[in-house]
C-alpha positions as CSV (number, residue, x, y, z in Angstrom):
1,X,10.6,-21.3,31.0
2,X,7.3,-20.3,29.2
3,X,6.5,-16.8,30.4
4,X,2.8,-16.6,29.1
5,X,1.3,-19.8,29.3
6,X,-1.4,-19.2,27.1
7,X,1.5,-18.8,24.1
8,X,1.6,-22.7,24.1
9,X,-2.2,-23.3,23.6
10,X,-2.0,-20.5,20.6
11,X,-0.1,-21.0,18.7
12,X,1.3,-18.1,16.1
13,X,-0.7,-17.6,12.8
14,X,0.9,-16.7,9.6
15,X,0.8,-13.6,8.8
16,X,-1.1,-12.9,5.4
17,X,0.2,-11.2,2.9
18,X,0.3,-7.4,2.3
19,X,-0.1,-5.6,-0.7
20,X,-0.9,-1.9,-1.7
21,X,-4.3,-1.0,-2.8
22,X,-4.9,2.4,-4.5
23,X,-8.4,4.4,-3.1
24,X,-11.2,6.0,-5.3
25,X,-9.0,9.0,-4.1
26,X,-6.1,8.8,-5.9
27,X,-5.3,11.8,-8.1
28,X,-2.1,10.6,-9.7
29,X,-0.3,14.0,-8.6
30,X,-0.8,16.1,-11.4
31,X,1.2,13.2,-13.5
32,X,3.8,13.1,-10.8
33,X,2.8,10.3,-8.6
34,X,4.9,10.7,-5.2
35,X,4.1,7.3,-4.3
36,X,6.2,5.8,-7.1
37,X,9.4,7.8,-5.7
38,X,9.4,5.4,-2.8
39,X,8.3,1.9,-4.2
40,X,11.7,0.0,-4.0
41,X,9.6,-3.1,-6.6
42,X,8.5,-0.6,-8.8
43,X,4.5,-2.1,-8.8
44,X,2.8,1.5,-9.0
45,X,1.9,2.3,-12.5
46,X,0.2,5.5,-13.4
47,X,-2.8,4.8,-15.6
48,X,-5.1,7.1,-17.8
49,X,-8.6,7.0,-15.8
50,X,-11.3,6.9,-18.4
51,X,-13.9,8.5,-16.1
52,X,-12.0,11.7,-15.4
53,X,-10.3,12.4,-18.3
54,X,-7.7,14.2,-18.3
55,X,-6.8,12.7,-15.2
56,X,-4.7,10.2,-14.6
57,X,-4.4,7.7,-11.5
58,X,-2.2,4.7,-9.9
59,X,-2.6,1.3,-10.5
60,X,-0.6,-1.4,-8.4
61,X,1.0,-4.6,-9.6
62,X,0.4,-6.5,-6.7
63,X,2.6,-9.3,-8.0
64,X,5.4,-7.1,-7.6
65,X,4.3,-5.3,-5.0
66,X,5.7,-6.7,-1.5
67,X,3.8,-4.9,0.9
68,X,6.6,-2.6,2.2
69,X,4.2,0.4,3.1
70,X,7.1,3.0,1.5
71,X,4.1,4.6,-0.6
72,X,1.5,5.0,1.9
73,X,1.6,8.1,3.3
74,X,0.2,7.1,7.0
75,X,2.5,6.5,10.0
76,X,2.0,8.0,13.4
77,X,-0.7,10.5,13.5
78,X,-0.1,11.1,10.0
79,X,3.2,12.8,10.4
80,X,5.1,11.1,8.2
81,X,6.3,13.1,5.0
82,X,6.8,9.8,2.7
83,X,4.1,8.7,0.4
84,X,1.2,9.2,-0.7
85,X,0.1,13.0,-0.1
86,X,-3.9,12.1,-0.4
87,X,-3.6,9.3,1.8
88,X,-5.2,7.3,-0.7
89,X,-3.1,3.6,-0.4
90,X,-3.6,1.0,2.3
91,X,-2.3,-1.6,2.5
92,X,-4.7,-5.2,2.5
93,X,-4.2,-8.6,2.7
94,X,-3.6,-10.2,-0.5
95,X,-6.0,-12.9,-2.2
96,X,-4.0,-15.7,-3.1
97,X,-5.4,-17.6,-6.0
């Protein structure tokens, strides 16, 4: 027994791929990136950024990366703890080349 018979005449898309993607607003934390603490694949890499020296910044290997969401700091309303303190990773689909 279908329950929605519209399911039949759409049928499910694959869902694209996810990966992290690091905002203009990234500070690196002082040199002490939170976000790394909770990326299980390892892809965040802080990185010198050239424009602000002595600042540094995150940069994410999205071939490791595997769209988890552990470093984003988002969640309900913002409440949750884990992450990024500067909200500044969202997650995007990935191009596929």
């Amino acid at each position: 027994m279908i329950k929605n018979p519209a399911a039949r005449d759409n049928p499910k898309r694959p869902r694209s791929r996810m990966v992290a993607r690091v905002t203009e607003s990234c500070t690196g934390c002082g040199g002490s990136p939170v976000c790394r603490i909770f990326c299980r694949r390892d892809a965040l890499q802080l990185m010198d950024d050239p424009e602000n020296y002595p600042f540094t910044k995150m940069r994410v290997d999205s071939s490791r990366c595997s769209g988890c969401g552990n470093c984003q700091a988002g969640g309900p309303d913002n409440i949750q703890v884990t992450g990024c303190p500067w909200n500044a990773i969202r997650l995007v689909a990935a191009v596929e080349s």
